[in-house]
N, C-alpha and C positions, 0 to 999 in steps of 0.2 A: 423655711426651706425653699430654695428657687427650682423651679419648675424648670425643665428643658423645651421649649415648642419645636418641632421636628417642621421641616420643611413641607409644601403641600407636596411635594413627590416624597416626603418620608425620611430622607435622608438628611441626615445632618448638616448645617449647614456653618461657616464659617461664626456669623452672629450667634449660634446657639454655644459655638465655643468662648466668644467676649461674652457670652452672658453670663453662661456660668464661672468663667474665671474671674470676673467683675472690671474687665478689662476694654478698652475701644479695641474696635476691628482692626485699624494700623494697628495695633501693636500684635495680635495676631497675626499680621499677615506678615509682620516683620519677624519675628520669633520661626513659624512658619521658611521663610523666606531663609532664614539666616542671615538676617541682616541687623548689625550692631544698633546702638543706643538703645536696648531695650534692657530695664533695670531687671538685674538676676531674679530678685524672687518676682517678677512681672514672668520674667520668661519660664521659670521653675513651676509657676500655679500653671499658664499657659500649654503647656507640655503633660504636666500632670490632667489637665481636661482632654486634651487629644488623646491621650491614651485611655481615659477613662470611656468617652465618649466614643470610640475607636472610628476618629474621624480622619477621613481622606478628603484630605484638600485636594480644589481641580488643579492639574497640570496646567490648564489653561490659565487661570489665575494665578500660576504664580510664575508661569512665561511674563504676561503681562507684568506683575509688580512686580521684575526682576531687569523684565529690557530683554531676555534674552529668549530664544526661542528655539530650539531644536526639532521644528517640523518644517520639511521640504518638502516641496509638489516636483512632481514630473509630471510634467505637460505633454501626450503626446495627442498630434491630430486625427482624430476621429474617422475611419474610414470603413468599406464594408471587410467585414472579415480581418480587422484589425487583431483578434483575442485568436486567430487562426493563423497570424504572420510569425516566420519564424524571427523578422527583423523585430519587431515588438516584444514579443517574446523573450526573445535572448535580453535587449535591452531591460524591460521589466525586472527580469531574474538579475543580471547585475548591479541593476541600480539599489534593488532590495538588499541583496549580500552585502555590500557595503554600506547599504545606510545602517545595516545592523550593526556592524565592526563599529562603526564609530557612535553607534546610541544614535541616531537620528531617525525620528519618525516618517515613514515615506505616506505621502498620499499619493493616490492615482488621479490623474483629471484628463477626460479626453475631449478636449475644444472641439465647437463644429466651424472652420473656416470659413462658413459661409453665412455666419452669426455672429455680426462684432458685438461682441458682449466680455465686458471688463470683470478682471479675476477678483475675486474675492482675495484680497492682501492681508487679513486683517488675523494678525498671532503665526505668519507666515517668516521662518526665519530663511526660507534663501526658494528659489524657483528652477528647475533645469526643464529646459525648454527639447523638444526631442522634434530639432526642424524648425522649421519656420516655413508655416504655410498657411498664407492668411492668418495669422497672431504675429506681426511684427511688431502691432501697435499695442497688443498685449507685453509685448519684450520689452519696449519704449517705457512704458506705465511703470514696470518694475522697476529698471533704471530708475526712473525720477521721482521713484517712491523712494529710494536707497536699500531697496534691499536686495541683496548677494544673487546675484541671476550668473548659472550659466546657460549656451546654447552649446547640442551638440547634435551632429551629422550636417554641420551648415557652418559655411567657412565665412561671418559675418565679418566682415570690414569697416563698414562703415558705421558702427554702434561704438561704444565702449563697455564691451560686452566681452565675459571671455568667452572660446567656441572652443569645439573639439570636436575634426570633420575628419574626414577620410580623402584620400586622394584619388579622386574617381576618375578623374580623369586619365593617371597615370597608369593605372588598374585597369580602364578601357585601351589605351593608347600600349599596354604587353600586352593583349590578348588579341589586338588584330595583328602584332605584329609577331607574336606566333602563330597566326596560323599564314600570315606572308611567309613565313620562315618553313612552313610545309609545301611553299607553291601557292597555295590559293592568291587569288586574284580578283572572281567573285565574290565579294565577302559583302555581306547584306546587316544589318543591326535593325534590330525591336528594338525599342527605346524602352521605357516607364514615362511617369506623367512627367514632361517637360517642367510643368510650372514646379516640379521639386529642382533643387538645384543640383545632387545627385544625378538625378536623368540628365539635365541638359550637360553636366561635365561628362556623361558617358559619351552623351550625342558627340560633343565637342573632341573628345579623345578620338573619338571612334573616329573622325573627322581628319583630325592631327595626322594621325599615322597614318592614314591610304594617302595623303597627299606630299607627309615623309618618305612614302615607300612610290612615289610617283603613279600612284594606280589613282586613276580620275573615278569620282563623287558622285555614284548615279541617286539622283531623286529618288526613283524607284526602288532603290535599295534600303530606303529607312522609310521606317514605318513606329509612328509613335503610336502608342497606347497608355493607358491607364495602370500599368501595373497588375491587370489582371488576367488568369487565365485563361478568360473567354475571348479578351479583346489580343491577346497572345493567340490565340488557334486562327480569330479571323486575320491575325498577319500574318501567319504562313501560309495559309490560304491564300492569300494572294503575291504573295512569294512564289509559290508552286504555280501559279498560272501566268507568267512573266513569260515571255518567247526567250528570254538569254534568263536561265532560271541560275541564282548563287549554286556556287560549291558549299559554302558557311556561310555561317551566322555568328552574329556575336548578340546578346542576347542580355537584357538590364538587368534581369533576375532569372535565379536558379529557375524558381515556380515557374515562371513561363518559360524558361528553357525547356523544362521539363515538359510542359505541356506544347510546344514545337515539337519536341522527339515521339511522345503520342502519336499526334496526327502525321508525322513522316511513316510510323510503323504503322497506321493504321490506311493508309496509303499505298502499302507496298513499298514504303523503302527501307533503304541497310544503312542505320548508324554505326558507325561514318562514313560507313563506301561512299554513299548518295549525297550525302550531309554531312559536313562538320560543325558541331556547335560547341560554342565557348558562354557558360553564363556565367553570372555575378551575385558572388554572397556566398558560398559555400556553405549553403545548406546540406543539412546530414540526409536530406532525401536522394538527393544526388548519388549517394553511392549505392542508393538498394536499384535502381531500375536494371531493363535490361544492358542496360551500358552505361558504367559510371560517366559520371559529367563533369566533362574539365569548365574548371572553373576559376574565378577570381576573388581570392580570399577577404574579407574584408573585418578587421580587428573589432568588430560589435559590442565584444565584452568588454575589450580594450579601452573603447572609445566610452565606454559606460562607466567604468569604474574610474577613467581618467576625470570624468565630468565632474561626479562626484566628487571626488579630491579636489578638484579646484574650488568646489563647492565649498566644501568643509574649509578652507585655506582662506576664502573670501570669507567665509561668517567669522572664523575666528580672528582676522586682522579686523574687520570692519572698514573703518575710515581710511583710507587710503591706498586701500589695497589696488595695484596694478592691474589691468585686465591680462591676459595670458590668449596667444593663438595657437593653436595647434593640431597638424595636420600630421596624419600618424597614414604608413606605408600600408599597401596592399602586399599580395600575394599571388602571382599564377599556380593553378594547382594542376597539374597535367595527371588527366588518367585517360578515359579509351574513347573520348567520342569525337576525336580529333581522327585525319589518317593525310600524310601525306600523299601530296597527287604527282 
């Protein structure tokens, strides 16, 4: 009678199933696998020990002896208060929904930009990259590994890569020109961090339109930050102590728009009497404050489940597959913290 040896963690192991069927491990892992030349009663004893044995072969092992792999990373960059972002957030939840629809495994991985450290590729069937900041050379790796990478919120050019970005700029370049369109003239802009390319197409729109609408580019009127709330409150602070102080603002995100109308009410002033501000993202916080917040819609979930598709589209052609660009429209969404002057 042949003995089964159990693995030293206990569980069965693919050789305990050649052992007792009296078979090599290829043929195993081909019967397994589903893959031809394995003589009937080889595969019939085979199947009969799996069953017996009630053995689970790893998914990992049989991605590998197949070629093929159905686990995708979403990459995104590491920041404070990232698992608190509503942009994260939302992205995360789409990219999940869909990797479900189609059976694909999602990992999370949050890179630190300021740690060039190369991604583990290895039983990786395709990568969506969420930005590019500081991981470009991470993006690069992928490519010239061959495996299915897209990027999204980043309109790359110069890779052959697909992307799926939003049009920030065009999204910033309506929102100053409505509120040119209420009179305003002072109109001041918070940025986000520059080095994302998001912010600087805001900067850039924000740019565009007061020199379309011939209203000259005061220095003092933009003021970059971090994307965070606290570096949002010390820019309106120094907004509010200007000698020609804005009517508006245009504002890179909802969050620190939100946190600018704080510190006006806590100030002593009347949104919009005082201030009109316009942010970006259409965050659902937006509508609970004391004044909804007109804002700039931007397709998140769109832009997430679009990724994914291309994803899926690249792993299933493989060789040859074209890269795809695509820039998907914004939204102005007017509600009360706007007021004509």
């Amino acid at each position: 009678m042949t003995r089964t040896k159990k693995s030293p963690s206990g569980a069965i192991s693919i050789e305990d199933v050649a052992q007792r069927a009296g078979v090599s491990i290829t043929t195993v892992s081909r019967v397994i696998n589903k893959i031809g030349t394995v003589k009937e009663k080889n595969r019939v004893k085979v199947l009969e020990v799996v069953k017996e044995l009630k053995f689970q072969p790893s998914i990992f092992a049989q991605r590998l002896a197949t070629g093929k792999s159905n686990v995708v990373a979403l990459i995104i960059p590491r920041y404070e208060g990232v698992f608190y972002s509503f942009y994260a957030l939302e992205l995360i939840r789409a990219t999940g929904n869909l990797c479900e629809v189609f059976k694909l495994d999602l990992l999370l991985h949050l890179t630190d930009s300021h740690t060039r450290a190369s991604l583990n590729l290895r039983g990786m069937g395709g990568l969506m990259f969420s930005d590019i900041i500081g991981t470009r050379y991470q993006v690069e790796e992928a490519i010239n590994s061959g495996i299915p990478t897209v990027v999204i919120n980043n309109y790359v050019k110069d890779l052959p890569v697909s992307c799926i970005a939003i049009d920030n700029a065009g999204g910033a370049e309506n929102a100053v020109n409505y509120l040119v369109s209420l009179g305003h003239k002072k109109i001041a802009h918070i940025s986000g961090d520059v080095a994302t390319q998001a912010a600087a197409l805001r900067l850039e729109g924000y740019i565009q339109a007061l020199k379309k609408n011939n209203i000259p580019v005061k220095e003092e009127y933009i003021l970059k930050t971090d994307y965070s709330r606290g570096q949002a409150r010390s820019a309106a602070e120094a907004l509010f102590k200007l000698p020609d102080t804005p009517t508006a603002v245009f504002v890179a995100s909802d969050s620190m728009a939100l946190e600018v109308m704080t510190l006006s009410r806590e100030m002593g002033k009347n949104i919009p009497s005082d201030l009109s501000i316009v942010g970006f993202d259409d965050n659902p916080s937006g509508l609970y404050g004391p004044v909804a917040l007109t804002t700039v819609r931007q397709p998140l979930i769109k832009m997430a489940e679009e990724g994914v598709k291309e994803l899926k589209r690249l792993m299933d052609l493989k060789k040859g597959a074209q890269p795809k660009k695509i820039i998907l429209a914004t939204e102005l969404v007017i509600r009360e913290s706007c007021r004509t002057l």
